[in-house]
PDB file of N, CA, C and O in Angstrom, chain B, residues numbered from 101:
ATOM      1  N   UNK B 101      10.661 -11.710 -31.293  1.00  0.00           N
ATOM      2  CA  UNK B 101      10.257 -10.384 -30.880  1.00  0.00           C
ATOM      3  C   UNK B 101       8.943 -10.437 -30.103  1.00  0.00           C
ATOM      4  O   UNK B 101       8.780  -9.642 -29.178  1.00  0.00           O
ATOM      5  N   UNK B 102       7.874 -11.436 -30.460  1.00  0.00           N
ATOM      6  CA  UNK B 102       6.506 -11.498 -29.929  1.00  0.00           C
ATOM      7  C   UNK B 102       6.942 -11.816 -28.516  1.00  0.00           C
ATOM      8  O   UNK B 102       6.458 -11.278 -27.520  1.00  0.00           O
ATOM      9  N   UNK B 103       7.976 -12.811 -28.507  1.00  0.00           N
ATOM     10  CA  UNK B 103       8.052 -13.679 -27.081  1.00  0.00           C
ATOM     11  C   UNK B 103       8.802 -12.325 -25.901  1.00  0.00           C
ATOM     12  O   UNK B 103       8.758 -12.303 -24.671  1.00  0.00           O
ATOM     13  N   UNK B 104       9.256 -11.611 -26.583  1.00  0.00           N
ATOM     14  CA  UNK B 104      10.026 -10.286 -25.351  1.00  0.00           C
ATOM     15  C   UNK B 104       8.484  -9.493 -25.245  1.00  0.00           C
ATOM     16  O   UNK B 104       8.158  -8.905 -24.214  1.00  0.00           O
ATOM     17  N   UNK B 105       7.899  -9.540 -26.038  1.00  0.00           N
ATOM     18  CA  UNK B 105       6.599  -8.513 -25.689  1.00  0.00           C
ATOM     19  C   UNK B 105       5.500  -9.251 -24.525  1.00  0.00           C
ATOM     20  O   UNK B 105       4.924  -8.782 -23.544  1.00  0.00           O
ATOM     21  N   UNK B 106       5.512 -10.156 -24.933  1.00  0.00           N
ATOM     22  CA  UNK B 106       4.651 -11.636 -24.170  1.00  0.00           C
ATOM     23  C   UNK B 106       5.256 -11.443 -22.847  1.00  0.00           C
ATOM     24  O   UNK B 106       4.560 -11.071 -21.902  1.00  0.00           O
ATOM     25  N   UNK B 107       6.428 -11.660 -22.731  1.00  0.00           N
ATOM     26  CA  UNK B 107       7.535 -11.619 -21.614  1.00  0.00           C
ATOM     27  C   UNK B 107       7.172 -10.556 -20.935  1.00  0.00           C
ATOM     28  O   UNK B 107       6.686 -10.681 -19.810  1.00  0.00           O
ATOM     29  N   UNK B 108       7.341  -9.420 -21.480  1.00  0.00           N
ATOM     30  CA  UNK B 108       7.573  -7.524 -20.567  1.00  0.00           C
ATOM     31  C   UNK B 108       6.092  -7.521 -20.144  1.00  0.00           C
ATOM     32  O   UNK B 108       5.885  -6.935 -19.082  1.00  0.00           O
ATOM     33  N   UNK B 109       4.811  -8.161 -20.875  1.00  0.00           N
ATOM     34  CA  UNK B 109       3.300  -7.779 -20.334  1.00  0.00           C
ATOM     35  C   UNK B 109       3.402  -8.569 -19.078  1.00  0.00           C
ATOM     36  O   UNK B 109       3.514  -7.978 -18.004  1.00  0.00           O
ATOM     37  N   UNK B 110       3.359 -10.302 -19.165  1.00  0.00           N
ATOM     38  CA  UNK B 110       3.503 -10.949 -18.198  1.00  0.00           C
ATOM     39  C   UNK B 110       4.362 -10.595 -17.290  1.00  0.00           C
ATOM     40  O   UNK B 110       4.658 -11.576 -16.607  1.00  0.00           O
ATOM     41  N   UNK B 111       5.202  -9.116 -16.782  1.00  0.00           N
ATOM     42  CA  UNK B 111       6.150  -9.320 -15.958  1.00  0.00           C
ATOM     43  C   UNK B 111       5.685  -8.035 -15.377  1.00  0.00           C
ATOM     44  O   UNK B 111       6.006  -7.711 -14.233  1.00  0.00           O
ATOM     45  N   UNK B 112       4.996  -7.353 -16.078  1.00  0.00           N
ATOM     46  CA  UNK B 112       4.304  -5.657 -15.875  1.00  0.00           C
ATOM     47  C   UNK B 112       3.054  -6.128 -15.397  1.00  0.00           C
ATOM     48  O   UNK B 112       2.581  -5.207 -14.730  1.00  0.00           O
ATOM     49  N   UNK B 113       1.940  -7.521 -15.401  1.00  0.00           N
ATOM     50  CA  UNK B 113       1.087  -7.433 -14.752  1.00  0.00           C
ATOM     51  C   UNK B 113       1.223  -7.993 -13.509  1.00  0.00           C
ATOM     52  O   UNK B 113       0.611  -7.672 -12.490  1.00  0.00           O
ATOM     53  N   UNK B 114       2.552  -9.356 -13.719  1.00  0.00           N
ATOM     54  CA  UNK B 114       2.658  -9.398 -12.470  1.00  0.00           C
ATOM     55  C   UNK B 114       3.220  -8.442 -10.905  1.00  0.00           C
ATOM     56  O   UNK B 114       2.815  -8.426  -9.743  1.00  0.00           O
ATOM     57  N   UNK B 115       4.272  -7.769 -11.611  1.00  0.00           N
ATOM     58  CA  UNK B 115       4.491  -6.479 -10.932  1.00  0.00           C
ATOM     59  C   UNK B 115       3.423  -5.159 -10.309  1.00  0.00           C
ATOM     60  O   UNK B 115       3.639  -4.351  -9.406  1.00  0.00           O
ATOM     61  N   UNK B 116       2.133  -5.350 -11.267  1.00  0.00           N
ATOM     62  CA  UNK B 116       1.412  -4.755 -11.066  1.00  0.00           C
ATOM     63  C   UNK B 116       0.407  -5.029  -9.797  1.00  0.00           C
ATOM     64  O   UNK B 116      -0.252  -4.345  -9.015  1.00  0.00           O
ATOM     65  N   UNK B 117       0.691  -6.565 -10.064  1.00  0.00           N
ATOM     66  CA  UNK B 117      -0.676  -7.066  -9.252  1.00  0.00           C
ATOM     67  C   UNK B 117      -0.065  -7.158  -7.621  1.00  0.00           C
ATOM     68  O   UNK B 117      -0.665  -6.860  -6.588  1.00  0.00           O
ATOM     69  N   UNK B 118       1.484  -7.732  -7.795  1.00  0.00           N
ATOM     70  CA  UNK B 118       2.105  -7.494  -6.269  1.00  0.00           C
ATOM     71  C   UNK B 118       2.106  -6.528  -5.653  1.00  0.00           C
ATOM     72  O   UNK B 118       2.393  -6.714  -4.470  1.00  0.00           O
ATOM     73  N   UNK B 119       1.805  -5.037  -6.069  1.00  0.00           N
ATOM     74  CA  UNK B 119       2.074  -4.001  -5.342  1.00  0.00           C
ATOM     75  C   UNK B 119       0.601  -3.715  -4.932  1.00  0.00           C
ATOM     76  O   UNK B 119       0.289  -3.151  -3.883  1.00  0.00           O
ATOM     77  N   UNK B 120      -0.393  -4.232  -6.008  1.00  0.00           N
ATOM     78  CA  UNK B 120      -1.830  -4.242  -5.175  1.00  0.00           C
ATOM     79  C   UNK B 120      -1.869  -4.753  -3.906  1.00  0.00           C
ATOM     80  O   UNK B 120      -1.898  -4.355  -2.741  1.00  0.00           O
ATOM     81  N   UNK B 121      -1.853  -6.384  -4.911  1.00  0.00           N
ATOM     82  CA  UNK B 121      -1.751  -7.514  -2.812  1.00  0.00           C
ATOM     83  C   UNK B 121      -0.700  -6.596  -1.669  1.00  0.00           C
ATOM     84  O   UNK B 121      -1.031  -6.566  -0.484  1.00  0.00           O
ATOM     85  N   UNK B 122       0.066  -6.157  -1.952  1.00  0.00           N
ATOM     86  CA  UNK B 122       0.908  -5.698  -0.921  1.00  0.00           C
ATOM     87  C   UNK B 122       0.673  -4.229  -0.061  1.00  0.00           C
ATOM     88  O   UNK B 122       1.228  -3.853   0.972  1.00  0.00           O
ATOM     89  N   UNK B 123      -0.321  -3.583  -0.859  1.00  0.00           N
ATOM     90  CA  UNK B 123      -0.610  -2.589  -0.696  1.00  0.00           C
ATOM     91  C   UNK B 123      -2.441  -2.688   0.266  1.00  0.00           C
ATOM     92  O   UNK B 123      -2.902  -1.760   0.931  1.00  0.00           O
ATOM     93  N   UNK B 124      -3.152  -4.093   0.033  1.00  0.00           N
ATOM     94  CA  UNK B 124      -3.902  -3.959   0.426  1.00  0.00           C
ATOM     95  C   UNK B 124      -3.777  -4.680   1.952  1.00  0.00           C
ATOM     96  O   UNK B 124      -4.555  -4.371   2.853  1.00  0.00           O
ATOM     97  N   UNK B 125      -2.744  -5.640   2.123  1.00  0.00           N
ATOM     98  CA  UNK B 125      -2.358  -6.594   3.112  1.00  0.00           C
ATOM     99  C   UNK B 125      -1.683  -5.337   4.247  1.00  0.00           C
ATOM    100  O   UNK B 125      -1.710  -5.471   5.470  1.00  0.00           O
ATOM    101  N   UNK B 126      -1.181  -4.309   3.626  1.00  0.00           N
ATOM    102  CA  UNK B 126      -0.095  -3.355   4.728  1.00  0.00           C
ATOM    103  C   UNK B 126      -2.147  -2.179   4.925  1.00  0.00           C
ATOM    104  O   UNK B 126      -2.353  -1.586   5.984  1.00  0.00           O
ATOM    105  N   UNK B 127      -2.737  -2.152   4.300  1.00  0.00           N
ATOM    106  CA  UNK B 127      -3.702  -1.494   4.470  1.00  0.00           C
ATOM    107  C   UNK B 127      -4.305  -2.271   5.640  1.00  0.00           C
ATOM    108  O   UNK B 127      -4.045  -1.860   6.771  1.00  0.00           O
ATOM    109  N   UNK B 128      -5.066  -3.328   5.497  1.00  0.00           N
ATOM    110  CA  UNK B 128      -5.869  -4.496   6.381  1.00  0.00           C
ATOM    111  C   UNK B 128      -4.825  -4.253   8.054  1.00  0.00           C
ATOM    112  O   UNK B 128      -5.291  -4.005   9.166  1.00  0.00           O
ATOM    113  N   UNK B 129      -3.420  -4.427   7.691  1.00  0.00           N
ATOM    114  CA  UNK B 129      -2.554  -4.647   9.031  1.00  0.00           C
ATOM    115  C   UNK B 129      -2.923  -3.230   9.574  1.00  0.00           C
ATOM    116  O   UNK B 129      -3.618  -3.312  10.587  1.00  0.00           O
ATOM    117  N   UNK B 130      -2.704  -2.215   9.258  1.00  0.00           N
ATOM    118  CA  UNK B 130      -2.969  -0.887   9.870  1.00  0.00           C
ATOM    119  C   UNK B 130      -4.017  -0.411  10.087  1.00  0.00           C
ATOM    120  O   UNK B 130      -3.940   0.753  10.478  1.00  0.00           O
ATOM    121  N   UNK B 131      -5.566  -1.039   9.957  1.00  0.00           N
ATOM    122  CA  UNK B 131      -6.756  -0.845   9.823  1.00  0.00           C
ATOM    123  C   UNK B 131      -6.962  -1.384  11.574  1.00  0.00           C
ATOM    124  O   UNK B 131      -7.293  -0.794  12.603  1.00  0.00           O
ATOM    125  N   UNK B 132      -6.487  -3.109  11.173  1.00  0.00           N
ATOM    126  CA  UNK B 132      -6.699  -3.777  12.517  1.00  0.00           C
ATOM    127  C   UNK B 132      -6.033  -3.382  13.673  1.00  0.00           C
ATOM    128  O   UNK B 132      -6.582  -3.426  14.773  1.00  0.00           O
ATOM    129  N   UNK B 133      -4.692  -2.933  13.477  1.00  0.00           N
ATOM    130  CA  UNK B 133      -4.101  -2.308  14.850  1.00  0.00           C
ATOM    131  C   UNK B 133      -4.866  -1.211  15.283  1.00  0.00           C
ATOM    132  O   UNK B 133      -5.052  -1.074  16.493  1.00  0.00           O
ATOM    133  N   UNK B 134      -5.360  -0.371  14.442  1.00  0.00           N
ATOM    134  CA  UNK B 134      -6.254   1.308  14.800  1.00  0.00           C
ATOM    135  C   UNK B 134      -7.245   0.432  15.543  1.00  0.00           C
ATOM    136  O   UNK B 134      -7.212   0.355  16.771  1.00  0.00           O
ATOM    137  N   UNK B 135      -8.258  -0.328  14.696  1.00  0.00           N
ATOM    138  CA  UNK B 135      -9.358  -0.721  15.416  1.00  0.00           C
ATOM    139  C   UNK B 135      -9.310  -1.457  17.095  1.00  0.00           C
ATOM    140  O   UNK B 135     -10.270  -1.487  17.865  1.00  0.00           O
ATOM    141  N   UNK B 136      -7.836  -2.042  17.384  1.00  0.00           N
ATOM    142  CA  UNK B 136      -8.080  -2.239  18.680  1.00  0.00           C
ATOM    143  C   UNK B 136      -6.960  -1.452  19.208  1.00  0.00           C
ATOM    144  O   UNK B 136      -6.209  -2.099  19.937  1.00  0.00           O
ATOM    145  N   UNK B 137      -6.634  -0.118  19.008  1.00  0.00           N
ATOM    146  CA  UNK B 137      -5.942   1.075  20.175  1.00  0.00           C
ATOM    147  C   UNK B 137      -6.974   1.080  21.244  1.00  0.00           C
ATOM    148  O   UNK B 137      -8.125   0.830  20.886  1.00  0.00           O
ATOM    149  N   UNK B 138      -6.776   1.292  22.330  1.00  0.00           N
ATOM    150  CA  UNK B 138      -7.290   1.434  23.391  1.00  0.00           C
ATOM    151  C   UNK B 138      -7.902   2.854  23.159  1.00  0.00           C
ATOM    152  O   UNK B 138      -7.530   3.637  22.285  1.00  0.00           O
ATOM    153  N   UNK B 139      -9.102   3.115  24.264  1.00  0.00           N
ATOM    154  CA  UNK B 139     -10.227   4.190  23.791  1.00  0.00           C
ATOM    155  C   UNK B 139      -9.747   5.749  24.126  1.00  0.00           C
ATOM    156  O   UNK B 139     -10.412   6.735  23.807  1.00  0.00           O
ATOM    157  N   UNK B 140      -8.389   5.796  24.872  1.00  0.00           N
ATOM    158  CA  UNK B 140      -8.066   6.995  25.465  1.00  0.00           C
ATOM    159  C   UNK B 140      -7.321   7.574  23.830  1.00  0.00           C
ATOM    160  O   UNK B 140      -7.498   8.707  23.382  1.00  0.00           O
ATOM    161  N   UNK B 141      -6.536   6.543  23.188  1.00  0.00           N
ATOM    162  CA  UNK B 141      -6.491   7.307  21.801  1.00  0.00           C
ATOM    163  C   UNK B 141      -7.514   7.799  21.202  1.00  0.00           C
ATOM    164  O   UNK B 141      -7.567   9.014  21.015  1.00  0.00           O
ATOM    165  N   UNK B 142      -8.387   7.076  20.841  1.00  0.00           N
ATOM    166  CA  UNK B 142      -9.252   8.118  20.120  1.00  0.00           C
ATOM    167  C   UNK B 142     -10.219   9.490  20.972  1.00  0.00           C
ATOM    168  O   UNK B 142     -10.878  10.344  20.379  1.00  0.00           O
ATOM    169  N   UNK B 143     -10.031   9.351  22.686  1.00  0.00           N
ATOM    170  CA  UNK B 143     -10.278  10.222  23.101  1.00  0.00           C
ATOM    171  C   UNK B 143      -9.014  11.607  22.902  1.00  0.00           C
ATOM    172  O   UNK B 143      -9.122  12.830  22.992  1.00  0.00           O
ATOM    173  N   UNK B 144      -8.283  11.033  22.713  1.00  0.00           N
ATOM    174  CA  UNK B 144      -6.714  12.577  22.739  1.00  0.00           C
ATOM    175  C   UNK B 144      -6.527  13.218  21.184  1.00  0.00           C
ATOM    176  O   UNK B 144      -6.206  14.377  20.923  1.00  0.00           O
ATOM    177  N   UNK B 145      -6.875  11.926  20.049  1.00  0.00           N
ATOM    178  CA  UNK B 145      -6.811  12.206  18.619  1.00  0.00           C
ATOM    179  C   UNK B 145      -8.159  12.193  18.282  1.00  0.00           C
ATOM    180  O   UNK B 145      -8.983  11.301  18.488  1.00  0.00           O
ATOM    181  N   UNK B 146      -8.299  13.255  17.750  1.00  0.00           N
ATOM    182  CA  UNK B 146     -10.063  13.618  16.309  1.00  0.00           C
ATOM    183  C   UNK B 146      -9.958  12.991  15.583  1.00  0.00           C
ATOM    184  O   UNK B 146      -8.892  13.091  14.977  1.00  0.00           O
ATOM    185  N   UNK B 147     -10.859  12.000  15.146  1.00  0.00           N
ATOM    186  CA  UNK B 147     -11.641  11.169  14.244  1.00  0.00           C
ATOM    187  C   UNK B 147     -11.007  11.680  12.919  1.00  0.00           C
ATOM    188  O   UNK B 147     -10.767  10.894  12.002  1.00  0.00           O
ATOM    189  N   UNK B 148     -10.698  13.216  12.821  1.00  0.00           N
ATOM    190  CA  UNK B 148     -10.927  13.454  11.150  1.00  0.00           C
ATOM    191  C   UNK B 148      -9.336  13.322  11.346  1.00  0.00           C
ATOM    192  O   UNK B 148      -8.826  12.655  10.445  1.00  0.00           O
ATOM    193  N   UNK B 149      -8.306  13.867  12.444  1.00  0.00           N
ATOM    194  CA  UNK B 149      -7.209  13.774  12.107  1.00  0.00           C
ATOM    195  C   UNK B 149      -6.510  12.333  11.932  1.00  0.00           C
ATOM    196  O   UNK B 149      -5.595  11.961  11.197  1.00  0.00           O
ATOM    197  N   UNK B 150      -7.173  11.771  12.741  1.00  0.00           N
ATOM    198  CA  UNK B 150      -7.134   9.973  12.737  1.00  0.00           C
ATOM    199  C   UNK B 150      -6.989   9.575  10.987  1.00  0.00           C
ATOM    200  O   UNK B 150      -5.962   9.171  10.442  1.00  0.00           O
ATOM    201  N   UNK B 151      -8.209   9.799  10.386  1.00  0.00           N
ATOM    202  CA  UNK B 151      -8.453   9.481   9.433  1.00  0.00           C
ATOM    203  C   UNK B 151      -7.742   9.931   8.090  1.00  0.00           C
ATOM    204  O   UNK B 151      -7.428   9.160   7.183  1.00  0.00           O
ATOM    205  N   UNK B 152      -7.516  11.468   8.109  1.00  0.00           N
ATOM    206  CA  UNK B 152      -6.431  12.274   7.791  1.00  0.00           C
ATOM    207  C   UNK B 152      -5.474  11.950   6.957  1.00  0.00           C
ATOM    208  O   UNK B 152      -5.239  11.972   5.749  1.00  0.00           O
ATOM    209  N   UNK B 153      -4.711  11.466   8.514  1.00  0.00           N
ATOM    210  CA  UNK B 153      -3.434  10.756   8.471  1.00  0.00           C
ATOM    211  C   UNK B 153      -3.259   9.447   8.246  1.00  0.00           C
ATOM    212  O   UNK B 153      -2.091   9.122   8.030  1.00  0.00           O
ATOM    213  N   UNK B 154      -4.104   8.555   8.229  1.00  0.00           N
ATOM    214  CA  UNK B 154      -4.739   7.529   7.997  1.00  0.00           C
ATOM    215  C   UNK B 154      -4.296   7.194   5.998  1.00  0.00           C
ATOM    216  O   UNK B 154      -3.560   6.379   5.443  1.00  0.00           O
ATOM    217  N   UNK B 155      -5.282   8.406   5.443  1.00  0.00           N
ATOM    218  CA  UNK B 155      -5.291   7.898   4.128  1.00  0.00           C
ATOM    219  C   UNK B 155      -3.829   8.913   3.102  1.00  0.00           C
ATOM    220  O   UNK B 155      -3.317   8.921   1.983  1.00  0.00           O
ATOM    221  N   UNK B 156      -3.740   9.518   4.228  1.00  0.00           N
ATOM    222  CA  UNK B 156      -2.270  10.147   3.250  1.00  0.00           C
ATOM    223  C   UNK B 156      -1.434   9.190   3.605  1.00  0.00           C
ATOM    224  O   UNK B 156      -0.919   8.686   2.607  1.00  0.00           O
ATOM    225  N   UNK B 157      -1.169   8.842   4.342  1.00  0.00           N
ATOM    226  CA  UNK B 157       0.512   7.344   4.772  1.00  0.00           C
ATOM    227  C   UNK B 157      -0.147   6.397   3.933  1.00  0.00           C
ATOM    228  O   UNK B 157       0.666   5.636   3.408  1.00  0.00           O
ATOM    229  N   UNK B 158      -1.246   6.190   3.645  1.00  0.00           N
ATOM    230  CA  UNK B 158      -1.652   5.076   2.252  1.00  0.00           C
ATOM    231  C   UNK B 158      -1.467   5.633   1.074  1.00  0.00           C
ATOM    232  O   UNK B 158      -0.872   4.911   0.274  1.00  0.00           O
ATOM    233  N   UNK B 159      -1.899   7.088   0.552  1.00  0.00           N
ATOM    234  CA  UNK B 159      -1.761   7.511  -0.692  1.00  0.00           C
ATOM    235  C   UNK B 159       0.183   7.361  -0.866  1.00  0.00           C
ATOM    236  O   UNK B 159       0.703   6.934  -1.897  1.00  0.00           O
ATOM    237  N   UNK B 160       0.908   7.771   0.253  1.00  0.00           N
ATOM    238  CA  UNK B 160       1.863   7.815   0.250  1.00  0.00           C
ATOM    239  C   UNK B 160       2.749   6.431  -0.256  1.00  0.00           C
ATOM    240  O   UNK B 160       3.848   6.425  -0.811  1.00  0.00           O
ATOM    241  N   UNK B 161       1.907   5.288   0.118  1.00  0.00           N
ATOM    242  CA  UNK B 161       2.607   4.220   0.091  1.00  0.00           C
ATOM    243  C   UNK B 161       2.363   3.870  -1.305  1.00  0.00           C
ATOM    244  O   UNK B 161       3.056   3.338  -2.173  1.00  0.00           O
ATOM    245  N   UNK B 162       0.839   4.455  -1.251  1.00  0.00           N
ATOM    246  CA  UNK B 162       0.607   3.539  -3.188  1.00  0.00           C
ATOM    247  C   UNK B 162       1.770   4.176  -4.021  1.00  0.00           C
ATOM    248  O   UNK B 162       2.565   3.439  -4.606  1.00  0.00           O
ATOM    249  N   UNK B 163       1.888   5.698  -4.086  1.00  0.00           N
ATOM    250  CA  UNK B 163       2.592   6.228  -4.717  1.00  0.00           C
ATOM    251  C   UNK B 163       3.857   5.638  -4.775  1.00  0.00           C
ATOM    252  O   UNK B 163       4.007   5.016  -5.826  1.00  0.00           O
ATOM    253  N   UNK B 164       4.879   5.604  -3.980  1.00  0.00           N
ATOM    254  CA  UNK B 164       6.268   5.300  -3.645  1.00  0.00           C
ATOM    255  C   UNK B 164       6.594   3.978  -3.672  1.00  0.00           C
ATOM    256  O   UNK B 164       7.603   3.644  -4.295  1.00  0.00           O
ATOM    257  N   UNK B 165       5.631   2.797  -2.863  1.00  0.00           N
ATOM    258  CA  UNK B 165       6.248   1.349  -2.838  1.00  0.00           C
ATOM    259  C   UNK B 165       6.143   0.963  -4.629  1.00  0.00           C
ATOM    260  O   UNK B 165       7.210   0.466  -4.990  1.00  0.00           O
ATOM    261  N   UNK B 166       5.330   1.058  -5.549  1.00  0.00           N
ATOM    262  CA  UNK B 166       5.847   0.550  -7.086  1.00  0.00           C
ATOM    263  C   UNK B 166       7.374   0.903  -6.900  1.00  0.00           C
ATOM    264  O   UNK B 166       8.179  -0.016  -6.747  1.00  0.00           O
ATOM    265  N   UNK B 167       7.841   2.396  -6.911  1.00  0.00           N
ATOM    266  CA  UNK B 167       9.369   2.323  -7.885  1.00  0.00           C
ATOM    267  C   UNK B 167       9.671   2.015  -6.761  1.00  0.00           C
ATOM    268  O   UNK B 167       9.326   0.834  -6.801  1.00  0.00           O
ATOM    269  N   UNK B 168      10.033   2.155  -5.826  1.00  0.00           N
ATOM    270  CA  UNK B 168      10.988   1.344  -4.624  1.00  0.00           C
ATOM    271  C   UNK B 168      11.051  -0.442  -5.080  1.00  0.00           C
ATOM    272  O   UNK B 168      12.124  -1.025  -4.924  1.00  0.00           O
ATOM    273  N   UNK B 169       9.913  -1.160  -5.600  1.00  0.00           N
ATOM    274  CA  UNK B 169      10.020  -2.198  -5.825  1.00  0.00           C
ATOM    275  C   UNK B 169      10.519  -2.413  -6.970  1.00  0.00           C
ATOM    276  O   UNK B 169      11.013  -3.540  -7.001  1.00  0.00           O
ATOM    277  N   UNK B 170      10.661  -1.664  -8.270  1.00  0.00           N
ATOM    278  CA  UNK B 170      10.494  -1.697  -9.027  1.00  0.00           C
ATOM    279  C   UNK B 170      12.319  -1.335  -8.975  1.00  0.00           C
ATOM    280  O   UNK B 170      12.977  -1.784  -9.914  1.00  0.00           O
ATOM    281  N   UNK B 171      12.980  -0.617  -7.990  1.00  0.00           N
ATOM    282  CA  UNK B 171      14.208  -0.236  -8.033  1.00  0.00           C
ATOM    283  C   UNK B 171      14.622  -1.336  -7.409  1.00  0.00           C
ATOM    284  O   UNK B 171      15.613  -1.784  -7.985  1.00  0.00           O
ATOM    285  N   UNK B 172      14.342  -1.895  -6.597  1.00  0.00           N
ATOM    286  CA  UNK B 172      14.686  -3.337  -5.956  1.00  0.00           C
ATOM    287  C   UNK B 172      14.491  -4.645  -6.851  1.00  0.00           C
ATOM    288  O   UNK B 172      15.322  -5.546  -6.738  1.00  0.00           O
ATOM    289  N   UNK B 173      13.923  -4.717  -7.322  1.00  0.00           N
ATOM    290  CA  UNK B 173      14.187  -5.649  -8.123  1.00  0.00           C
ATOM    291  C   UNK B 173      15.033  -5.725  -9.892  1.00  0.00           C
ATOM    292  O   UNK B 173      15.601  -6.589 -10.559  1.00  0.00           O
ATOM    293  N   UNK B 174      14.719  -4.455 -10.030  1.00  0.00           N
ATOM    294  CA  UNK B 174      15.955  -4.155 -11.318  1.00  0.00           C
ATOM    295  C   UNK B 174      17.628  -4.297 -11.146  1.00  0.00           C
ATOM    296  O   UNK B 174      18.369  -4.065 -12.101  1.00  0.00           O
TER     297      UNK B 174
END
């Protein structure tokens, strides 16, 4: 019984910790493409809407990619 509990922690932190790394690696990739758009984007888009939209498609992802992974791999 100890060894299924041992088992489900070790499999819940590793699950845990992949959706971090994965979540911070898709963050870094979308950081660096913004930072070199050419300057007429940020002349046509506002800084705040930039940014905006920026951290909701991240809140969005933290939220949703766990059970999507979590449905993909079950």
């Amino acid at each position: 019984m100890s060894a299924t509990f041992i088992t489900m922690i070790i499999r819940s932190v590793t699950f845990f910790m992949m959706c971090v790394i994965a979540s911070v690696n898709l963050h870094n990739r979308i950081f660096f493409r913004l930072m070199r758009a050419p300057i007429a984007f940020f002349e046509n888009n506002p800084i705040g809407r930039i940014l905006n939209r920026f951290t909701k498609d991240m809140g969005i992802v933290d939220e949703q990619m766990p059970l999507c992974l979590y449905d993909l791999i079950s």
